[in-house]
Every structure is written in structure tokens, then in C-alpha cells.
C-alpha positions, 0 to 999 in steps of 0.5 A: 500500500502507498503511504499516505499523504499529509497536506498542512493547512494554509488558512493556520499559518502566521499570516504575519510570517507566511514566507517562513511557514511556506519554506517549515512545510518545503523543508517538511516531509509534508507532501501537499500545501491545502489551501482554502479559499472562502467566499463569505457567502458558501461558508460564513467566513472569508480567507484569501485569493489570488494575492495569496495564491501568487506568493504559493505559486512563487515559494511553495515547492509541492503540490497545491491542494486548492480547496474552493469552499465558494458559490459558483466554483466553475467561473474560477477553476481556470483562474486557480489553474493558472495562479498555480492549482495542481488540484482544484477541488468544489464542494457538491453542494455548490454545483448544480452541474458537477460533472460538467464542473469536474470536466472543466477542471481536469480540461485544465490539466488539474486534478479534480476533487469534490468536497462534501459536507460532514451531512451529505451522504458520499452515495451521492458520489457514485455515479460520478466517482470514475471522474473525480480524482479526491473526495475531501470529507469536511469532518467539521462544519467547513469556515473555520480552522480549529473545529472537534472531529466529528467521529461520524466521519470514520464511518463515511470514509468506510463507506467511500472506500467501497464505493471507490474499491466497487467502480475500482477507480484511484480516487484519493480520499482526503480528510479535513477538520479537526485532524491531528495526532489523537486521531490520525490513526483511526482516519487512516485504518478506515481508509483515507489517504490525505491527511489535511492538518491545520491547527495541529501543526501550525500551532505545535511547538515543532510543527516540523516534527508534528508533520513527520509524527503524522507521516510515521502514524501511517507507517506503522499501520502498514506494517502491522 
């Protein structure tokens, strides 16, 4: 089995130091920067955009994981894919045609992802999940960092997993909220394969170290 990937969160850096955070997770074993943009409108919350963006595209020397937590995704999947977004993820509940949206994404040359929300069921997948490449579980209620994991999530990680084991497809699937290293284990066992890590690093007292603690969890799972 592949390791797993860890993808620390943007929206918990030092906003006043982001250079540095950027260059802690390059000289990380972090595989992914997870970006979230936030509208105000799709969530209550607003994060960041292209100014942002530019300075990832410019400094970050891994794959950028742009997360659109927005209404009306598709007006600026090609924007993202130009400012630097390897994936470029839309939440279901945002897109009336996702299909359509998941075709546009990957005519970018982006990997495409599809979020859902910690009460959207992952059924509702299926019949899409042969063109989605991720499928990122919000294990909390998606606008702010620093949220509980709901332990509902490990039971729909299940659930995705055999969706994605029946269509035998290698859509990745990715958990964000609340992750950290009192739960990683049981995230991986149910069968994720990203790790999304926000407060959990950047507020550690070494998050270079807490990335390389999260990156060891999975190792020893697949060595039992």
C-alpha cells in the first residue's frame, strides 16, 4: 500500500510570517500545501485569493491542494489553474452541474476533487466517482480552522472506500477538520489517504516534527 499523504493547512499559518511557514512545510516531509479559499457567502467566513495564491505559486515547492469552499466554483477553476492549482477541488453542494464542473477542471490539466459536507451522504458520489480524482470529507462544519472531529466521519470514509474499491477507480480520499495526532490513526485504518492538518501543526511547538509524527502514524499501520 502507498503511504499516505499529509497536506498542512494554509488558512493556520502566521499570516504575519507566511514566507517562513511556506519554506517549515518545503523543508517538511509534508507532501501537499491545502489551501482554502472562502467566499463569505458558501461558508460564513472569508480567507484569501489570488494575492495569496501568487506568493504559493512563487515559494511553495509541492503540490497545491486548492480547496474552493465558494458559490459558483466553475467561473474560477481556470483562474486557480493558472495562479498555480495542481488540484482544484468544489464542494457538491455548490454545483448544480458537477460533472460538467469536474470536466472543466481536469480540461485544465488539474486534478479534480469534490468536497462534501460532514451531512451529505458520499452515495451521492457514485455515479460520478470514475471522474473525480479526491473526495475531501469536511469532518467539521467547513469556515473555520480549529473545529472537534466529528467521529461520524470514520464511518463515511468506510463507506467511500467501497464505493471507490466497487467502480475500482484511484480516487484519493482526503480528510479535513479537526485532524491531528489523537486521531490520525483511526482516519487512516478506515481508509483515507490525505491527511489535511491545520491547527495541529501550525500551532505545535515543532510543527516540523508534528508533520513527520503524522507521516510515521501511517507507517506503522502498514506494517502491522
Amino acid at each position: 500500500m502507498e503511504k499516505h499523504l499529509v497536506a498542512p493547512s494554509v488558512l493556520a499559518a502566521d499570516f504575519g510570517r507566511l514566507s517562513d511557514d511556506i519554506w517549515m512545510v518545503n523543508e517538511s516531509e509534508a507532501d501537499w500545501f491545502h489551501i482554502d479559499i472562502m467566499d463569505g457567502r458558501f461558508v460564513p467566513n472569508i480567507s484569501f485569493g489570488f494575492p495569496i495564491m501568487k506568493i504559493l505559486k512563487e515559494q511553495a515547492r509541492k503540490t497545491l491542494d486548492v480547496h474552493l469552499m465558494i458559490v459558483e466554483p466553475e467561473k474560477y477553476v481556470e483562474r486557480f489553474a493558472e495562479a498555480g492549482a495542481d488540484v482544484i477541488t468544489v464542494h457538491y453542494e455548490a454545483c448544480t452541474h458537477l460533472h460538467r464542473t469536474l470536466q472543466q477542471i481536469k480540461a485544465t490539466g488539474a486534478k479534480a476533487g469534490v468536497a462534501l459536507n460532514p451531512h451529505t451522504p458520499v452515495s451521492l458520489l457514485e455515479t460520478v466517482i470514475e471522474d473525480i480524482d479526491l473526495v475531501c470529507l469536511m469532518s467539521v462544519n467547513p469556515g473555520f480552522g480549529g473545529q472537534k472531529f466529528i467521529y461520524g466521519t470514520l464511518k463515511k470514509i468506510q463507506e467511500l472506500k467501497n464505493i471507490i474499491t466497487v467502480h475500482n477507480t484511484s480516487t484519493l480520499i482526503e480528510i479535513d477538520g479537526g485532524v491531528g495526532l489523537q486521531n490520525a490513526e483511526k482516519i487512516l485504518q478506515a481508509g483515507a489517504d490525505v491527511l489535511v492538518a491545520g491547527s495541529s501543526v501550525f500551532k505545535s511547538e515543532n510543527p516540523k516534527e508534528t508533520i513527520k509524527r503524522l507521516k510515521d502514524i501511517g507507517m506503522r499501520n502498514f506494517l502491522v
